[in-house]
DSSP file (Angstrom, degrees, kcal/mol; ACC not computed):
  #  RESIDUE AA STRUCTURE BP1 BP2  ACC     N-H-->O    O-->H-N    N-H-->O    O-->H-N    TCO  KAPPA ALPHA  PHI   PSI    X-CA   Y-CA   Z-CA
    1    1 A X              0   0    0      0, 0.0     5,-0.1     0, 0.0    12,-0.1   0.000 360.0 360.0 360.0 156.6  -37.8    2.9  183.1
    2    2 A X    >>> +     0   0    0      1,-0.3     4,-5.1     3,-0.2     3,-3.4   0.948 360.0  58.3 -87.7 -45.7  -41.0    1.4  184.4
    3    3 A X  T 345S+     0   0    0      1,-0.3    -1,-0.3     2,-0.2     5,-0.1   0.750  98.5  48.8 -50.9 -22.6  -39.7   -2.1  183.2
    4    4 A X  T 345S+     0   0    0      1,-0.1    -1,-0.3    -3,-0.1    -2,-0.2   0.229 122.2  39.4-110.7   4.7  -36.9   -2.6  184.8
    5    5 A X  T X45S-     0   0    0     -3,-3.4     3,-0.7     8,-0.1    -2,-0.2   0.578  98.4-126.5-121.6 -28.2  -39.1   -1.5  188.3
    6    6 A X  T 3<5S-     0   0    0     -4,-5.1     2,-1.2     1,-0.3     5,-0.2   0.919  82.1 -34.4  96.9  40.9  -42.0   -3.1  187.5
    7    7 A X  T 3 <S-     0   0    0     -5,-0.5     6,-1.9     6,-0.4     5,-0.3  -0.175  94.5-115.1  96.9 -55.1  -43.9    0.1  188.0
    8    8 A X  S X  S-     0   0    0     -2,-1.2     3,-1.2    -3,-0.7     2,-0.8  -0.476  71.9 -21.1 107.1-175.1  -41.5    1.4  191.1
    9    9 A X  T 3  S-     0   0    0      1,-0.2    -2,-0.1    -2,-0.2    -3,-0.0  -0.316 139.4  -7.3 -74.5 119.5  -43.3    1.7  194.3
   10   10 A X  T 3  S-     0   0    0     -2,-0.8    -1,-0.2     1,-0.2    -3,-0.1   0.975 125.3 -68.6  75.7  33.9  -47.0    2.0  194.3
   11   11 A X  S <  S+     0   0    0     -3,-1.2    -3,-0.2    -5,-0.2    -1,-0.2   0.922  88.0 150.6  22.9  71.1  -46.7    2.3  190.3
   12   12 A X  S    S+     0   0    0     -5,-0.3    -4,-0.2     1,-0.1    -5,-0.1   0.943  77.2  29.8 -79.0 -55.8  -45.1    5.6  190.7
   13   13 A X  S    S+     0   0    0     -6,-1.9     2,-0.6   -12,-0.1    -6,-0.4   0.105  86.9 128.1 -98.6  29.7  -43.0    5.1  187.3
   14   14 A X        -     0   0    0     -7,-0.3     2,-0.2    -8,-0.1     3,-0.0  -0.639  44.8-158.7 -84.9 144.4  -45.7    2.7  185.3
   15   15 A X     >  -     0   0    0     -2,-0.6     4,-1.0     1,-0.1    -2,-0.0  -0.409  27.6-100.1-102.9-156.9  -46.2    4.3  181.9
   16   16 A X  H  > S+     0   0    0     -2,-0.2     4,-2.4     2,-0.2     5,-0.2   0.907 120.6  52.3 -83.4 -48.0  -49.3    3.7  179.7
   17   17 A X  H  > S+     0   0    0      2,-0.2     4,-1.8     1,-0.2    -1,-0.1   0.892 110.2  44.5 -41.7 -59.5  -47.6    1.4  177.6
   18   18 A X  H  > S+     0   0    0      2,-0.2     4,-2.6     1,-0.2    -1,-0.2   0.803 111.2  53.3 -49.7 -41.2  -46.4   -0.8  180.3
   19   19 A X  H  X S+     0   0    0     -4,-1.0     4,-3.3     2,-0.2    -2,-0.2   0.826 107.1  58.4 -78.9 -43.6  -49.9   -0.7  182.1
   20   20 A X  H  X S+     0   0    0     -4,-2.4     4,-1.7     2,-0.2     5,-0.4   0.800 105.4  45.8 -54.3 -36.8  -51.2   -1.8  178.5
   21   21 A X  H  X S+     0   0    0     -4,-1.8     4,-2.3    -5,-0.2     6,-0.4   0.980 115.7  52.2 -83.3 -63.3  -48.9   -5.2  178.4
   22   22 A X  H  <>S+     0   0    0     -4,-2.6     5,-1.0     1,-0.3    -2,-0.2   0.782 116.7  29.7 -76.7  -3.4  -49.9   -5.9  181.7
   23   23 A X  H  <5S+     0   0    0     -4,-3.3     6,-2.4     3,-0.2    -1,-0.3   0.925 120.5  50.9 -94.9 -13.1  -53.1   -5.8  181.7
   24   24 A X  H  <5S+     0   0    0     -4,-1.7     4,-0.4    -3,-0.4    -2,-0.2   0.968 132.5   5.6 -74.2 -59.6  -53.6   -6.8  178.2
   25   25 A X  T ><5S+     0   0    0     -4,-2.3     3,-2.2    -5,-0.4    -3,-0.1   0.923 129.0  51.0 -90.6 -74.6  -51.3  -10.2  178.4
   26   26 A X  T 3 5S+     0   0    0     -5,-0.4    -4,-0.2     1,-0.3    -3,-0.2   0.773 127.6  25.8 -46.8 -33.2  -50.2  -10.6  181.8
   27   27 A X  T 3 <S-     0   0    0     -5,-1.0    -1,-0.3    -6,-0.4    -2,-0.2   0.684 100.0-125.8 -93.8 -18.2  -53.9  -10.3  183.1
   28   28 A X    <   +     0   0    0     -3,-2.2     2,-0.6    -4,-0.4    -4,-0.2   0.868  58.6 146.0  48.5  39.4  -55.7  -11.4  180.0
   29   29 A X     >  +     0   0    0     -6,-2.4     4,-1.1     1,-0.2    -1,-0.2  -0.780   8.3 154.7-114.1 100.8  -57.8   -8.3  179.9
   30   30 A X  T  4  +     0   0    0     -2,-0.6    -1,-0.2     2,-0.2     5,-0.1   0.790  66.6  53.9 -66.5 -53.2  -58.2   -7.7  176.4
   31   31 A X  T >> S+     0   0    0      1,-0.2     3,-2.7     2,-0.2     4,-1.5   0.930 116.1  43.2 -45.2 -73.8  -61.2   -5.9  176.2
   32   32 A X  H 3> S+     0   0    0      1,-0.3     4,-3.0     2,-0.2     5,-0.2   0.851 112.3  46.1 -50.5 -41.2  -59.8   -3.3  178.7
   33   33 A X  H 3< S+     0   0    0     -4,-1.1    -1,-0.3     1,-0.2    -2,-0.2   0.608 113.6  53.2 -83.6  10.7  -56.4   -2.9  177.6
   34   34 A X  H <> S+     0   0    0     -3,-2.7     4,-0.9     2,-0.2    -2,-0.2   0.576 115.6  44.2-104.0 -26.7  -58.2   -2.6  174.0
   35   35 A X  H  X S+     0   0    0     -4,-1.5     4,-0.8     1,-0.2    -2,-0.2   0.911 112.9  46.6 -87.8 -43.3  -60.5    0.3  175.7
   36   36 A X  H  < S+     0   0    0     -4,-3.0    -1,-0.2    -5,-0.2    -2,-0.2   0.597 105.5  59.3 -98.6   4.7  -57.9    2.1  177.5
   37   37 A X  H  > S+     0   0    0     -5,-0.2     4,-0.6     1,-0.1     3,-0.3   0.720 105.9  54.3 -97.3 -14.8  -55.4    2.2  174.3
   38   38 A X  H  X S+     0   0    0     -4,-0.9     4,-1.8     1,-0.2    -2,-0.2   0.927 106.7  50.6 -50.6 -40.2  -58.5    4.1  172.5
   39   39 A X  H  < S+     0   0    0     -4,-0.8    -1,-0.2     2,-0.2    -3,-0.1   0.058 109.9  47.3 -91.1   2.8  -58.4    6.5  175.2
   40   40 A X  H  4 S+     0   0    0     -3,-0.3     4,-0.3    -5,-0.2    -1,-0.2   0.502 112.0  55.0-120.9  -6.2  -54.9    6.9  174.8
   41   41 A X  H >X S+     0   0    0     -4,-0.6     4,-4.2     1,-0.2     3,-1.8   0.920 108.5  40.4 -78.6 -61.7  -55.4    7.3  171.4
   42   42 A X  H 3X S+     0   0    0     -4,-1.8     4,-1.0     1,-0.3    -1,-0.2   0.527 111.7  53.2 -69.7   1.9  -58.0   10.0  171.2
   43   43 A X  H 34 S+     0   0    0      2,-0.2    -1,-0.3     3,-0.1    -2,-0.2   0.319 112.7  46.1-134.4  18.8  -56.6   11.9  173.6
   44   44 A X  H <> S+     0   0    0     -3,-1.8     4,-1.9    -4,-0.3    -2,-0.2   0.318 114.5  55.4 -36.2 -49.3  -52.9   11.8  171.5
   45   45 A X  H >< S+     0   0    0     -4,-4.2     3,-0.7     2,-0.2    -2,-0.2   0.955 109.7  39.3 -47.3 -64.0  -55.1   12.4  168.9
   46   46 A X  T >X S+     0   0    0     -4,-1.0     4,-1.1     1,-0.3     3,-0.6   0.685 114.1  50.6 -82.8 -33.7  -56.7   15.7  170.5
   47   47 A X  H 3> S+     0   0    0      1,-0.2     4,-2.4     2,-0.2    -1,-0.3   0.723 107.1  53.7 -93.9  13.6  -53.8   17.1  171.8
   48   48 A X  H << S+     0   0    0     -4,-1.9    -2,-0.2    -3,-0.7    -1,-0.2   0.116 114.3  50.2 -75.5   3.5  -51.7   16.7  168.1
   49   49 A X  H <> S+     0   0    0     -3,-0.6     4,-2.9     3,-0.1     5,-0.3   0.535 107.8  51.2-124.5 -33.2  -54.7   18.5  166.9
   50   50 A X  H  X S+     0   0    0     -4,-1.1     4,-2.3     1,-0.2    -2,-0.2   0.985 109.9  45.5 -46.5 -71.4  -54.4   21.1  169.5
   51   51 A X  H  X S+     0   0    0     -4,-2.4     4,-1.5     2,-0.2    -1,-0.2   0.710 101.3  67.6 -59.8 -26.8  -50.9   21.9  169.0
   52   52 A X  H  4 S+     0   0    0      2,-0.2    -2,-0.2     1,-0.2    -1,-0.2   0.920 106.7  47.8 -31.0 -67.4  -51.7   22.0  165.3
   53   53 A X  H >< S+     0   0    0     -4,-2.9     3,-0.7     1,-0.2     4,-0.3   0.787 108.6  45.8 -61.2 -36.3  -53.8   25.2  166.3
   54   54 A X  H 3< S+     0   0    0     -4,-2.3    -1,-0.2    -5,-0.3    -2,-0.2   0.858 118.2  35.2-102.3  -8.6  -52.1   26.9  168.0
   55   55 A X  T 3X S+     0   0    0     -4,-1.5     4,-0.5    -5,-0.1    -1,-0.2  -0.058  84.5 102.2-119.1  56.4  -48.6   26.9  166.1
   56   56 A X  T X4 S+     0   0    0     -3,-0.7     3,-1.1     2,-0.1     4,-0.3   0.955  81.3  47.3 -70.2 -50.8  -50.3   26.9  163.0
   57   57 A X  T 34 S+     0   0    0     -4,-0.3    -1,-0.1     1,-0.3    -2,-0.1   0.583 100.3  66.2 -42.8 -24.8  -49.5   31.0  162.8
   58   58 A X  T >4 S+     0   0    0      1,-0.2     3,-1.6     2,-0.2    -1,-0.3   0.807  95.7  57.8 -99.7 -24.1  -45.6   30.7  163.7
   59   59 A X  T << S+     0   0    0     -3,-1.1    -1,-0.2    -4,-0.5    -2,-0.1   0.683 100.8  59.0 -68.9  -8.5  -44.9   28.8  160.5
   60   60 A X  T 3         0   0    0     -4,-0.3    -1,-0.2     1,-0.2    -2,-0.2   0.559 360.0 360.0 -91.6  -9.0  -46.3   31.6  158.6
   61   61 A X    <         0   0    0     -3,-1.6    -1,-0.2    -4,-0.0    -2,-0.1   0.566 360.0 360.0 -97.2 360.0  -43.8   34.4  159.9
C-alpha cells in the first residue's frame, strides 16, 4: 500500500487517491487536487460507460 511507503521510491506505488490527500491537505492545493479528482472522475466515468458497450450483448445470450 502506498500509505504505509509514502509513495515507495520515486512514487512508484502512489495511487490517485493518496496523490489527492497530499496534495489536497498536506500541500494545501485545493484547487488542484479538486481538478485532478474531476479528471479521475471523468475518465472512471468514460471507461464504466465503455465497458457498458461492449458487454452490453453478453447479458442478452
Amino acid at each position: 500500500m502506498s500509505i504505509l511507503t509514502r509513495g515507495g521510491p520515486n512514487g512508484a506505488t502512489t495511487t490517485i487517491i493518496y496523490y489527492l490527500y497530499k496534495e489536497g491537505f498536506a500541500s494545501q492545493k485545493i484547487g488542484y487536487a479538486s481538478a485532478v479528482a474531476v479528471i479521475f472522475f471523468l475518465a472512471v466515468t468514460a471507461l464504466t460507460l465503455l465497458q457498458r458497450r461492449l458487454f452490453k450483448n453478453e447479458s442478452e445470450v
